[in-house]
C-alpha positions as CSV (number, residue, x, y, z in Angstrom):
1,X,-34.3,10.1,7.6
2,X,-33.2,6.8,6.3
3,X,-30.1,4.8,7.3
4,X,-27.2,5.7,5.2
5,X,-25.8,3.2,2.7
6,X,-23.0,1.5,1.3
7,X,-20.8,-0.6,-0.7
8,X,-17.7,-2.4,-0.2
9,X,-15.0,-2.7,-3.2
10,X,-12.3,-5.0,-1.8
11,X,-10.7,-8.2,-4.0
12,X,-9.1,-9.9,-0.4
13,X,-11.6,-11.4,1.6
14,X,-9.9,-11.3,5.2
15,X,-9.7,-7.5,4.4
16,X,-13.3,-7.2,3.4
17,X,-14.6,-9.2,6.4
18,X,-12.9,-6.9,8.6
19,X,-14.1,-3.8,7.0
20,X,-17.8,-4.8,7.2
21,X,-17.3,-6.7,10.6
22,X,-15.4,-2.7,11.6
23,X,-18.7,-0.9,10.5
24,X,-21.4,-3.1,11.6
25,X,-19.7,-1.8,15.1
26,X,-18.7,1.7,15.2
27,X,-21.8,2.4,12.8
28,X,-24.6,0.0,13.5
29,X,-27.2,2.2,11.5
30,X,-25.2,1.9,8.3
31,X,-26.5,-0.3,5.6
32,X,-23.8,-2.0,3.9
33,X,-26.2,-3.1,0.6
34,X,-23.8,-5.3,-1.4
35,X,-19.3,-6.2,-1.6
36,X,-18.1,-6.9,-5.0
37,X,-14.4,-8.2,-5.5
38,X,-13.4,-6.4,-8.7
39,X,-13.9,-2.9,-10.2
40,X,-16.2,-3.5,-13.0
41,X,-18.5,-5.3,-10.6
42,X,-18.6,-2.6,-8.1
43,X,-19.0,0.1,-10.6
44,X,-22.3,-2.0,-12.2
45,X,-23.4,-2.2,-8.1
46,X,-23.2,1.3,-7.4
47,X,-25.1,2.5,-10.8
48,X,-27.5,0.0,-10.1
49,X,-28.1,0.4,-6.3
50,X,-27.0,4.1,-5.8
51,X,-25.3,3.4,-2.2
52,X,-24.3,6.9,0.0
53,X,-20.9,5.3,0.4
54,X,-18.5,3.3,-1.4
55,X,-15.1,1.7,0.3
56,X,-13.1,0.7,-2.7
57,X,-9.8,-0.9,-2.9
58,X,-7.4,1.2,-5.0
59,X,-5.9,-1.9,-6.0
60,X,-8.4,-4.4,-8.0
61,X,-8.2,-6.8,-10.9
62,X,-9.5,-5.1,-14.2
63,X,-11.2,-1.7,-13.1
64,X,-9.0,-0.3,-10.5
65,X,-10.1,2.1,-7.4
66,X,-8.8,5.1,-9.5
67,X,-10.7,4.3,-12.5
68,X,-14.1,3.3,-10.5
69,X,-13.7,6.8,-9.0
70,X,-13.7,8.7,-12.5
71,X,-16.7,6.9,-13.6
72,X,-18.7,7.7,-10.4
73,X,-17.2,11.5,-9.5
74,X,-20.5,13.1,-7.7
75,X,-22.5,10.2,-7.3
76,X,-21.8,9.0,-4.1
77,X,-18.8,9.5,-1.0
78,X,-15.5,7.5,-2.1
79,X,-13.8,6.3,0.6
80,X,-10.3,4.5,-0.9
81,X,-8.6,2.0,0.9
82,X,-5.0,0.8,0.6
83,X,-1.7,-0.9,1.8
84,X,0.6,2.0,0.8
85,X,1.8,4.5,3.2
86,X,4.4,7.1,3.4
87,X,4.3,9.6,0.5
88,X,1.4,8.1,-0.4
89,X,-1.2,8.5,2.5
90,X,0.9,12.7,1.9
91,X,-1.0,12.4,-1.2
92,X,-4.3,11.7,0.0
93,X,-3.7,14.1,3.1
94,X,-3.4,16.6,1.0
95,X,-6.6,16.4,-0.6
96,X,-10.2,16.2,0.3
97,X,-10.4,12.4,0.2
98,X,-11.0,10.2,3.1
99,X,-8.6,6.9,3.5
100,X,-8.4,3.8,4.8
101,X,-5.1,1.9,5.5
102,X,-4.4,-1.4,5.4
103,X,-4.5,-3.6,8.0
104,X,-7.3,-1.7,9.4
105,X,-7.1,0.1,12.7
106,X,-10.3,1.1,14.5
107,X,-9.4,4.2,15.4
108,X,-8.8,5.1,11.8
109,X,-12.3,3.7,11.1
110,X,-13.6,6.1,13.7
111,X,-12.1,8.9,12.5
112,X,-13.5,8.4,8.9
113,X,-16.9,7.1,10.5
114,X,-16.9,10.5,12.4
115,X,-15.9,12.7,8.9
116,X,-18.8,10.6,6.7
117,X,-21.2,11.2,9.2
118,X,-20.8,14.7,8.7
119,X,-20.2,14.6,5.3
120,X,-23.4,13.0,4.3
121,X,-25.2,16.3,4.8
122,X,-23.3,17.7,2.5
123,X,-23.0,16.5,-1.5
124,X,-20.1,13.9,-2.2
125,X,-16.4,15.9,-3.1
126,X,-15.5,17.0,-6.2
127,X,-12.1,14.4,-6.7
128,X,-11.4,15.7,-10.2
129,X,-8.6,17.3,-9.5
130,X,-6.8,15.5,-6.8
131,X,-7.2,12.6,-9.3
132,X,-6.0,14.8,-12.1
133,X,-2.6,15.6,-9.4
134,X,-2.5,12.0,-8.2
135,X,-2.5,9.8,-11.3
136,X,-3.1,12.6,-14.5
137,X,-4.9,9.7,-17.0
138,X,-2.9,11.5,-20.3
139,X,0.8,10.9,-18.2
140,X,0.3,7.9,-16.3
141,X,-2.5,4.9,-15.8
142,X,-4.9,5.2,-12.6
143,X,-3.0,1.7,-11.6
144,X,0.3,3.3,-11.3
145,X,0.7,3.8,-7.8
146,X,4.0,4.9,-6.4
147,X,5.6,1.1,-5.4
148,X,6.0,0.6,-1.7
149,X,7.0,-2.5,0.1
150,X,4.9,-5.1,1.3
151,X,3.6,-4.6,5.2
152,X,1.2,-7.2,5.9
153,X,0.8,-10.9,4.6
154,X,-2.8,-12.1,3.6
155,X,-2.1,-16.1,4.1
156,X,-3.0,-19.5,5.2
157,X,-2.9,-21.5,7.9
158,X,-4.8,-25.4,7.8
159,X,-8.5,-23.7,6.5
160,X,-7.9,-20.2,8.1
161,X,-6.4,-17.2,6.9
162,X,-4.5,-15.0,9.0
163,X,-3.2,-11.6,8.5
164,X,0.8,-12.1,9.2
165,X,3.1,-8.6,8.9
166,X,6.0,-8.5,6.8
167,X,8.4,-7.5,9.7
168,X,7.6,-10.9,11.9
169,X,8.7,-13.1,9.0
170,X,11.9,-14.8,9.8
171,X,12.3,-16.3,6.3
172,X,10.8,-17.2,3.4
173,X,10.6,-20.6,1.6
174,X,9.5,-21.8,-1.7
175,X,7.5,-24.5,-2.1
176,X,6.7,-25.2,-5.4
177,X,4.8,-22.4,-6.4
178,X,3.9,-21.6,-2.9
179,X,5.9,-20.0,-0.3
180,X,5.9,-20.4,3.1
181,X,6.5,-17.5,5.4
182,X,8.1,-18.6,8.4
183,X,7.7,-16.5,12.0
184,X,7.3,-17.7,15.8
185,X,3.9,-18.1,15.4
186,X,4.6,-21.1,12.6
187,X,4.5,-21.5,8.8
188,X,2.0,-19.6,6.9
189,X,1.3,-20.7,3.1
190,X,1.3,-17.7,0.1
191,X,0.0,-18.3,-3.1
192,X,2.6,-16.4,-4.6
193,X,5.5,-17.7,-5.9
194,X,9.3,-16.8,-4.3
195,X,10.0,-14.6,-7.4
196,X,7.1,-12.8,-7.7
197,X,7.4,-11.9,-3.7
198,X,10.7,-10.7,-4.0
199,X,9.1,-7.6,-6.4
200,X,7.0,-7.0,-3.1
201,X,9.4,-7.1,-0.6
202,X,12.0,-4.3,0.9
203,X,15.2,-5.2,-0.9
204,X,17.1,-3.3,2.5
205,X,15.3,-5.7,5.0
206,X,15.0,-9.0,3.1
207,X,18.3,-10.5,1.0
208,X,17.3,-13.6,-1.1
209,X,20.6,-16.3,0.4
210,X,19.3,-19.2,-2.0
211,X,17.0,-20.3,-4.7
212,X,14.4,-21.3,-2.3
213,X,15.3,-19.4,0.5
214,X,14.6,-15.1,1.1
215,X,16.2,-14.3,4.7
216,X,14.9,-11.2,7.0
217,X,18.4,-9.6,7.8
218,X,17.0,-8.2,11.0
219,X,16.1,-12.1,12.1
220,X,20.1,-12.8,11.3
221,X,21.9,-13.9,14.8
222,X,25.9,-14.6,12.8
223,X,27.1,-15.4,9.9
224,X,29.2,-18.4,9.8
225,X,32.1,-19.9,7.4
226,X,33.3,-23.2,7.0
227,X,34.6,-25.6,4.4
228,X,31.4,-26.1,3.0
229,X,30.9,-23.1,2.2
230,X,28.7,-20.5,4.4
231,X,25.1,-20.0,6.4
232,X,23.2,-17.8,8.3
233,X,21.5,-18.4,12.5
234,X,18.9,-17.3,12.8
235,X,18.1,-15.2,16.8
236,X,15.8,-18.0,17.5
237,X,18.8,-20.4,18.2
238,X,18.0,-23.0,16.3
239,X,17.3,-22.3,12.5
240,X,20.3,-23.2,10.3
241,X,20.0,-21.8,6.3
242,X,22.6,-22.3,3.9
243,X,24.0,-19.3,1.6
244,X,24.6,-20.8,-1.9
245,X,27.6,-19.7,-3.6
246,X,25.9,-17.4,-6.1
247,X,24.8,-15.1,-3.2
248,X,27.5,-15.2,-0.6
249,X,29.1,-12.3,-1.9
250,X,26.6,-10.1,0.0
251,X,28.2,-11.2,3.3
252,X,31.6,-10.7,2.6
253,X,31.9,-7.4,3.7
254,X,30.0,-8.3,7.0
């Protein structure tokens, strides 16, 4: 019998890398034939190589994972990966359809390793109808998925990008139209600007205190007062950010 095969759909590299670098070890005999970084891409490499498997992102510029899905139904096993959690990973639990979640841990990997190995004796699943349920094409696009906040940080570091979580971020600073997230470990450089971050972040856990400036209120030591006006401490005994006016009316009832 030949050595199964596959394809990886993923538009982050660090993600991508890991996937491939997670399957080359818990499933040495699976050939992973090509990676594409966009939908329509992966969608012309799975009609033109006709790979077993397919990984796909549901998030990807142009041709999303949901999309690429309806255009392949039957022709292959459609593993989806993605950042979001909570009621949506329900979703997919509820259905036949095997997930990966983002940042990848092994023993998820296993587990869906474990389930395809089985499942390749069998044809791929039917996902009409759970796509129909999850994203119905005539209601709502395939892209929108329910929002979620941000968990994980894809960013860099000198020439080497590191995966940072959301939750070890002290603060944020904008630098032009980078930001720099800001944790124990050091300063890690986004290539997103403040603004569009803040869509990403939890509103409850993060509190924007300036123009260039996005505090984690769980990193927040006191709040203190004085003629100047006010700013936050940070736990770590030594960072000092000033509140401007315009948003020092979120402290007030503190």
């Amino acid at each position: 019998m030949k050595n199964p095969t596959a394809l990886l759909i993923e538009d982050e590299a660090l993600p991508r890398e890991r996937l491939r670098e997670g399957l080359a070890e818990l499933w040495p005999q699976l050939q992973v034939l090509a990676e594409a970084e966009d939908g329509e891409r992966g969608l012309a490499l799975v009609l033109e190589l006709r790979p077993d498997i397919v990984f796909v992102d549901i998030r990807l510029p142009g041709l999303d994972g949901l999309q690429l899905a309806r255009r392949i139904k039957g022709l292959c096993h459609v593993v989806f990966v993605t950042a979001y959690d909570a009621h949506a990973i329900t979703a997919f639990d509820q259905g036949a359809v095997d997930y990966l979640l983002k940042p990848l841990a092994t023993e998820r990997l296993r587990e869906t390793v474990q389930r395809l190995q089985q499942r390749l004796q069998l044809p791929p699943a039917e996902l009409t109808r759970w796509l129909q349920q999850w994203a119905p094409p005539e209601v709502q696009p395939a892209t929108a998925i329910p929002a979620a906040p941000l968990r994980w940080l894809q960013a860099s570091q000198g020439d080497r990008l590191h995966l940072v979580m959301v939750a070890d971020v002290s603060h944020f600073r904008s630098d032009n139209k980078y930001t720099c997230a800001i944790t124990a470990e050091g300063e890690f450089l986004l290539r997103l600007s403040l603004r569009e971050l803040l869509t990403q972040l939890d509103p409850e856990q993060f509190w924007q205190i300036h123009r260039a400036v996005v505090v984690n209120l769980a990193q927040i030591a006191r709040v203190e007062r004085h003629l100047g006006g006010m700013d936050v401490l940070l736990k770590d005994g030594r960072t000092r950010l000033q509140v401007s006016q315009s948003f020092q009316s979120r402290f007030k009832p503190m």
